[in-house]
TITORTOR-43082 format. One record per residue (C-alpha): y, x, z. Coordinates in steps of 0.001 Angstrom, whole numbers. Each point is the difference from the previous one (the first is absolute). Last residue first. Example, Ala and Ser with C-alpha at 12.3 -4.5 7.8 and 13.67 -1.06 7.14 Angstrom:
// residues 2
<site><yy>-1060</yy><xx>13670</xx><zz>7140</zz></site>
<site><yy>-3440</yy><xx>-1370</xx><zz>660</zz></site>
***
This chain:
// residues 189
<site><yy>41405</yy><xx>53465</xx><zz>-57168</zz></site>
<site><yy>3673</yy><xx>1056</xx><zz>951</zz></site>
<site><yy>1866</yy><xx>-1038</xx><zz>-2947</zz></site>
<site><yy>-1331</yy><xx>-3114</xx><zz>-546</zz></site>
<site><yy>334</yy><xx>-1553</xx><zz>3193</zz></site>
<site><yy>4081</yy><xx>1117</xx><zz>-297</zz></site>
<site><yy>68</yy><xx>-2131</xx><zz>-3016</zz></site>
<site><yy>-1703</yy><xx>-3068</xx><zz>1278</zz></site>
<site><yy>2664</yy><xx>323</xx><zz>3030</zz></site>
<site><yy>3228</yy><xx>708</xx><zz>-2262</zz></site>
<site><yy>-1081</yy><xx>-2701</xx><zz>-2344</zz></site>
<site><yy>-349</yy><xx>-2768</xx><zz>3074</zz></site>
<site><yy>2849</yy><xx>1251</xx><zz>1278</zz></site>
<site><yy>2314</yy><xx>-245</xx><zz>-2841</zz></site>
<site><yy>-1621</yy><xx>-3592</xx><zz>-773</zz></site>
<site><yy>801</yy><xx>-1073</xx><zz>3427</zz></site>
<site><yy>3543</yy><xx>1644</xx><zz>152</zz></site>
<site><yy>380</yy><xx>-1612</xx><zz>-3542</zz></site>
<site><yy>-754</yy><xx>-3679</xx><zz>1129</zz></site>
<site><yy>2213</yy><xx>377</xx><zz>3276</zz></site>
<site><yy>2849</yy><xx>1837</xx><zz>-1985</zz></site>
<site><yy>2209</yy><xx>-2726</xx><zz>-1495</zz></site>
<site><yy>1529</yy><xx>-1814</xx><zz>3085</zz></site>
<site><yy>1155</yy><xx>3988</xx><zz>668</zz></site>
<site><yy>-1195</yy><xx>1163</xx><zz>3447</zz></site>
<site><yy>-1374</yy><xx>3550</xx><zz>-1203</zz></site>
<site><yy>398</yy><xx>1486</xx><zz>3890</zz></site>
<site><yy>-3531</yy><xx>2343</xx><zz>-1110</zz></site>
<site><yy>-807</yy><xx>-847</xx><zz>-3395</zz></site>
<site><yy>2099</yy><xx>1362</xx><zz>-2473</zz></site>
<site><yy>-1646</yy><xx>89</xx><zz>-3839</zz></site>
<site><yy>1629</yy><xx>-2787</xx><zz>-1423</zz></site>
<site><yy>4073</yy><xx>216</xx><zz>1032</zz></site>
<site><yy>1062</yy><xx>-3229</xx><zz>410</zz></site>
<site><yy>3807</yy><xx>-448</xx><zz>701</zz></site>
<site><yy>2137</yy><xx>-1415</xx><zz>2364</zz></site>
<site><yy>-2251</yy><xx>462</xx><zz>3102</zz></site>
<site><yy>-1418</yy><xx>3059</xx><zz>-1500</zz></site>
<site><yy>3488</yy><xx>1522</xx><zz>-212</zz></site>
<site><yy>1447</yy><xx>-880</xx><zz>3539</zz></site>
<site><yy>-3527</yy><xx>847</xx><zz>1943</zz></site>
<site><yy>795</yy><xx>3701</xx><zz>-1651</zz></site>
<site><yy>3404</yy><xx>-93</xx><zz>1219</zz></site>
<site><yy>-762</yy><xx>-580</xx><zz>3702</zz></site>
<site><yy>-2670</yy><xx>2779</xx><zz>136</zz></site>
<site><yy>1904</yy><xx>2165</xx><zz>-1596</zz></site>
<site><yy>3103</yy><xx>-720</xx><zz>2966</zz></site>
<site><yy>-2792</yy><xx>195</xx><zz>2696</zz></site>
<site><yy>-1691</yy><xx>2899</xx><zz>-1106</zz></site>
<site><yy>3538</yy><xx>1788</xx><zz>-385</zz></site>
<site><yy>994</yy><xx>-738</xx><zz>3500</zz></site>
<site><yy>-3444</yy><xx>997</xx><zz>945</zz></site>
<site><yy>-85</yy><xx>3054</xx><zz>-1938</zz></site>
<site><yy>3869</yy><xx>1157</xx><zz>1042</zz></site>
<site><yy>-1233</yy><xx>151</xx><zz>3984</zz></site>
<site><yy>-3450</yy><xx>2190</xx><zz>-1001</zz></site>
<site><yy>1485</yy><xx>1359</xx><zz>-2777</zz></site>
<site><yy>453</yy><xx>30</xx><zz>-3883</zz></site>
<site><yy>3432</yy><xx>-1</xx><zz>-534</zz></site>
<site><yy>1631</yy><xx>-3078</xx><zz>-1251</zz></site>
<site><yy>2142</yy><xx>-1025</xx><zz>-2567</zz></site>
<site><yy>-2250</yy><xx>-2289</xx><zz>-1734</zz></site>
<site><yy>-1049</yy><xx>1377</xx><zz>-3660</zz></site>
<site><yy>-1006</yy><xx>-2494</xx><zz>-2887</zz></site>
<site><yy>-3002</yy><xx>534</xx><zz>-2622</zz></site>
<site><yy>-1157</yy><xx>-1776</xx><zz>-3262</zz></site>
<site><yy>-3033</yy><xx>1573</xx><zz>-1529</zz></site>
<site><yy>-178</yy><xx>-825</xx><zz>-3485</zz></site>
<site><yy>-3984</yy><xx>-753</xx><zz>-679</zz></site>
<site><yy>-2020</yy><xx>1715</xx><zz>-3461</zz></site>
<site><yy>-1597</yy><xx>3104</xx><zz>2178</zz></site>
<site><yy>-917</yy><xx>-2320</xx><zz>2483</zz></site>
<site><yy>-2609</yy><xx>-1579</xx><zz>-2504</zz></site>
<site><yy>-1125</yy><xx>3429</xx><zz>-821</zz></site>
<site><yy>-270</yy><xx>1487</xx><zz>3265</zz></site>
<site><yy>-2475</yy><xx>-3492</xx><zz>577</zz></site>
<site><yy>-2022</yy><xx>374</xx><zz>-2862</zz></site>
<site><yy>-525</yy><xx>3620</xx><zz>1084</zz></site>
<site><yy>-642</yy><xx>-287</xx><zz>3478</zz></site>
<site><yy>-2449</yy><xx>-2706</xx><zz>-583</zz></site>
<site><yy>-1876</yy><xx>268</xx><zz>3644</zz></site>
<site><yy>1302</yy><xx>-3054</xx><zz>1104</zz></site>
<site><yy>-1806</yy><xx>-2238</xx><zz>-2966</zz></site>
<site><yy>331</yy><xx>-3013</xx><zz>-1661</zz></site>
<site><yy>2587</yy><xx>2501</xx><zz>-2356</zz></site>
<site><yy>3392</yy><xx>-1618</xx><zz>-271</zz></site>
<site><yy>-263</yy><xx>-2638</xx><zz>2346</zz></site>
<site><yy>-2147</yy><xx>1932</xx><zz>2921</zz></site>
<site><yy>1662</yy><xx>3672</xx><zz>-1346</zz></site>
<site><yy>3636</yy><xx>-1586</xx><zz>428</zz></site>
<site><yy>-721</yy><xx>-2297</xx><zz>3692</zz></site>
<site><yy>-1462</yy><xx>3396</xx><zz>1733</zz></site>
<site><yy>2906</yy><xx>2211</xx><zz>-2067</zz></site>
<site><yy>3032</yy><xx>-2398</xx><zz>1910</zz></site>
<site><yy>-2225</yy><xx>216</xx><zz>3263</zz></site>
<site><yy>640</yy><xx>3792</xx><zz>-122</zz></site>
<site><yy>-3543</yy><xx>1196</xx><zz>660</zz></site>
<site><yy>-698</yy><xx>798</xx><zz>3892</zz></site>
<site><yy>-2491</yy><xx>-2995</xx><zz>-3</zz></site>
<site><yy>-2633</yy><xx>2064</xx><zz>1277</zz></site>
<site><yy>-2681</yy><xx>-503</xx><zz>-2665</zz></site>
<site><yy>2601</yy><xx>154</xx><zz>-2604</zz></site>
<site><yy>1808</yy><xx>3335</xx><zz>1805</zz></site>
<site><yy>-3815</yy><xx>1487</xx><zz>-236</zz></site>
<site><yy>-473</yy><xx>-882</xx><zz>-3631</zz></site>
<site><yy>2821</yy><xx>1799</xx><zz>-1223</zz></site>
<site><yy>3692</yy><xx>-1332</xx><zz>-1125</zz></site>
<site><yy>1672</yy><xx>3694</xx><zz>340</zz></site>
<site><yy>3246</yy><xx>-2544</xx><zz>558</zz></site>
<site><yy>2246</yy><xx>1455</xx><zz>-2469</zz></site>
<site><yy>2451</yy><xx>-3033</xx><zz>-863</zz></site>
<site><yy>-487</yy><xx>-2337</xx><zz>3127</zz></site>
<site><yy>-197</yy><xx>2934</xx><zz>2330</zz></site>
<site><yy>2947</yy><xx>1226</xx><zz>-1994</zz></site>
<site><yy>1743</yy><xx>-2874</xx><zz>428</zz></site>
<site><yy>-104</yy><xx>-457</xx><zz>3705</zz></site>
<site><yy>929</yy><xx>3848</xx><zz>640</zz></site>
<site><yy>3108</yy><xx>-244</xx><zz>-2286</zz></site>
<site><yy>1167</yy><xx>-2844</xx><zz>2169</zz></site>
<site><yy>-288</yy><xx>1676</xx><zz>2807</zz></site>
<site><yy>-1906</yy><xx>-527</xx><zz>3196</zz></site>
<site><yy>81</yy><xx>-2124</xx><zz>2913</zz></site>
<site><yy>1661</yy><xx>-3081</xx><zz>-2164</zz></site>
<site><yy>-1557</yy><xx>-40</xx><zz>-3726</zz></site>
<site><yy>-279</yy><xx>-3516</xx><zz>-1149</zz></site>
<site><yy>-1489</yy><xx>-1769</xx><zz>-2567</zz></site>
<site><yy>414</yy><xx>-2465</xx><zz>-3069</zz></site>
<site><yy>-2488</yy><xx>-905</xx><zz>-2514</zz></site>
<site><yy>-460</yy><xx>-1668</xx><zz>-3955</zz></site>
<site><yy>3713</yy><xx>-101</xx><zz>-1213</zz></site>
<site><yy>177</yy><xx>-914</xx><zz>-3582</zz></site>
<site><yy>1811</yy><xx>2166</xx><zz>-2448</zz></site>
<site><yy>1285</yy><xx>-742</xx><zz>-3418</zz></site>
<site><yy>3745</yy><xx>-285</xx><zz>1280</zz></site>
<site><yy>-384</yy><xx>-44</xx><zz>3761</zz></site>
<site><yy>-2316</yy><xx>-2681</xx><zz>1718</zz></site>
<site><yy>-838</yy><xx>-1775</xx><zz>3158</zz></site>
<site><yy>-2972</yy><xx>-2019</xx><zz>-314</zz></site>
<site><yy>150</yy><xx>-3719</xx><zz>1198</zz></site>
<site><yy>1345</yy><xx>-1513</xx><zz>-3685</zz></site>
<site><yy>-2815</yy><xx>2379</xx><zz>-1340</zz></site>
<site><yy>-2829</yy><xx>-1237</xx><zz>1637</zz></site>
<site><yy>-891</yy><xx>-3564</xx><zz>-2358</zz></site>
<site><yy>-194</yy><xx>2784</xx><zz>-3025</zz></site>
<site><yy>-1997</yy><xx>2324</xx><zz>2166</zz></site>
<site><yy>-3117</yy><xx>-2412</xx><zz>66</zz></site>
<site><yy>-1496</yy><xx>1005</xx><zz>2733</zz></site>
<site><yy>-3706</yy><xx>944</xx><zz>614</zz></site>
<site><yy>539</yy><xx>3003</xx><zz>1874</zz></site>
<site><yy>-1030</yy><xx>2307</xx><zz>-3067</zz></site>
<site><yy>1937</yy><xx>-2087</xx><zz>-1897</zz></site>
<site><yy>3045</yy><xx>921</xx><zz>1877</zz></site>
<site><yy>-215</yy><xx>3475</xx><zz>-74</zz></site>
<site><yy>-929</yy><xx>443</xx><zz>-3908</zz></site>
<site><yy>3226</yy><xx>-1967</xx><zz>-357</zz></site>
<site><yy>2341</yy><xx>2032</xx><zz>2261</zz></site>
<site><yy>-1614</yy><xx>2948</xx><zz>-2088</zz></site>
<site><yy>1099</yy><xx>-2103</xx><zz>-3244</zz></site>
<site><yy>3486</yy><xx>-584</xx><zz>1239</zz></site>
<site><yy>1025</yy><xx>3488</xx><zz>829</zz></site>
<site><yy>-566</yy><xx>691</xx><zz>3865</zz></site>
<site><yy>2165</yy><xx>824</xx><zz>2622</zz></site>
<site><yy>-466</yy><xx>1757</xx><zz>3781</zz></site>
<site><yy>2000</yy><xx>-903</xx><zz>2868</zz></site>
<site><yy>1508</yy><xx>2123</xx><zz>2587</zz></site>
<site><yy>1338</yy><xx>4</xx><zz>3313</zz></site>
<site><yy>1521</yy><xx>3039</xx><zz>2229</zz></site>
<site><yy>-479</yy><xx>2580</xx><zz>2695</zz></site>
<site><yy>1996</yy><xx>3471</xx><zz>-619</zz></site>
<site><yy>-398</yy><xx>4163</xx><zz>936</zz></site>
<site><yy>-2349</yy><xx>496</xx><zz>-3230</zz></site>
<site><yy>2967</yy><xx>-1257</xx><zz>-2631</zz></site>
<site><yy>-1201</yy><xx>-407</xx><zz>-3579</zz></site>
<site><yy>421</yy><xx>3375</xx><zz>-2051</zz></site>
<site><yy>-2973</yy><xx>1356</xx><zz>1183</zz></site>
<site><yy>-2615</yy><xx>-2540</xx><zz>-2128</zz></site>
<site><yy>2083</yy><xx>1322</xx><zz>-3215</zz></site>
<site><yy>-1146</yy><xx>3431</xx><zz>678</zz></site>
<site><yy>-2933</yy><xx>-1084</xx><zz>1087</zz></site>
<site><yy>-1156</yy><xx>-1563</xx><zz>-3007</zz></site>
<site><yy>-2371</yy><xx>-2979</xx><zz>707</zz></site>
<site><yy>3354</yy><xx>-1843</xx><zz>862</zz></site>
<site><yy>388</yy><xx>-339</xx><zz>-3827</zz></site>
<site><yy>-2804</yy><xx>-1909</xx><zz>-634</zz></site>
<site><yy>1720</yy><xx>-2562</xx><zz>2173</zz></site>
<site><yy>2947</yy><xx>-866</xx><zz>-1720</zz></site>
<site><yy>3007</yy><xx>405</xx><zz>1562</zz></site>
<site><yy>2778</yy><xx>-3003</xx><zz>967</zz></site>
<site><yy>2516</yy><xx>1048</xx><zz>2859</zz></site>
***
């Protein structure tokens, strides 16, 4: 299922995704965001796009994973994450919003800039039949887990870090940290 993500910030739309299933998603950007992205990490997108997985105008920038808890949970901490200066300074802000405010903004703290950058992504999200339990979360962890590895080692997908194994990804996981790190400083002086 393909949504936009401004939508999610209405809860009447948020409730219609299921709260009882794990899952994977990836989030899309138009071809000028993927752009401001890329230059930001000192890549020419134009040699990235034969790596990049894309859908009509849209270029995939992250994958994730929701396994012990649901799918609607993941993206609405990604969505409507309060995005304050004590979840910077404890590292509880969705990692997806950390990377966002450091390109978008230079700065953690930017919860504008950053609401309005998500606002313009397609959120792309699949259900696993599974219930969200103690035996099921495993099982489920396991299986997301799995596909996730899958997709970034086929395709490159600029903002993941963590299990980011693509041949393409060493320079921009160093760049993405380095921005992420400088930006975080900023925020909490």
């Amino acid at each position: 299922m393909m949504i936009q993500a401004n939508l999610l910030r209405n809860k009447e739309i948020l409730l219609q995704i299921p709260n009882d299933r794990p899952g994977y998603y990836k989030w899309w950007a138009a071809r000028q965001d993927f752009e401001k992205i890329a230059s930001k990490l000192q890549a020419d997108s134009a040699s990235l796009w034969p790596y990049i997985e894309k859908k009509e105008d849209l270029y995939c920038i992250y994958v994730g994973i929701a396994a012990k808890e649901s799918i609607r949970s993941r993206l609405n901490w990604h969505v409507n994450d309060p995005h304050t200066l004590g979840r910077v300074k404890s590292g509880t802000l969705s990692t997806l919003r950390q990377s966002i405010s450091s390109i978008i903004a230079g700065n953690q703290l930017a919860k504008k800039e950053t609401n309005d950058f998500i606002d313009r992504l397609t959120i792309e999200y699949f259900i696993i039949d599974r219930a969200i339990s103690s035996k099921d979360s495993q099982e489920a962890s396991e299986e997301l887990n799995k596909i996730e590895r899958k997709l970034m080692s086929d395709k490159l997908y600029i903002l993941n870090i963590k299990d980011n194994k693509h041949e393409k990804s060493i320079r921009l996981i160093y760049e993405l940290k380095k921005v992420r790190k400088e930006s975080k400083a900023k925020a909490i002086q």
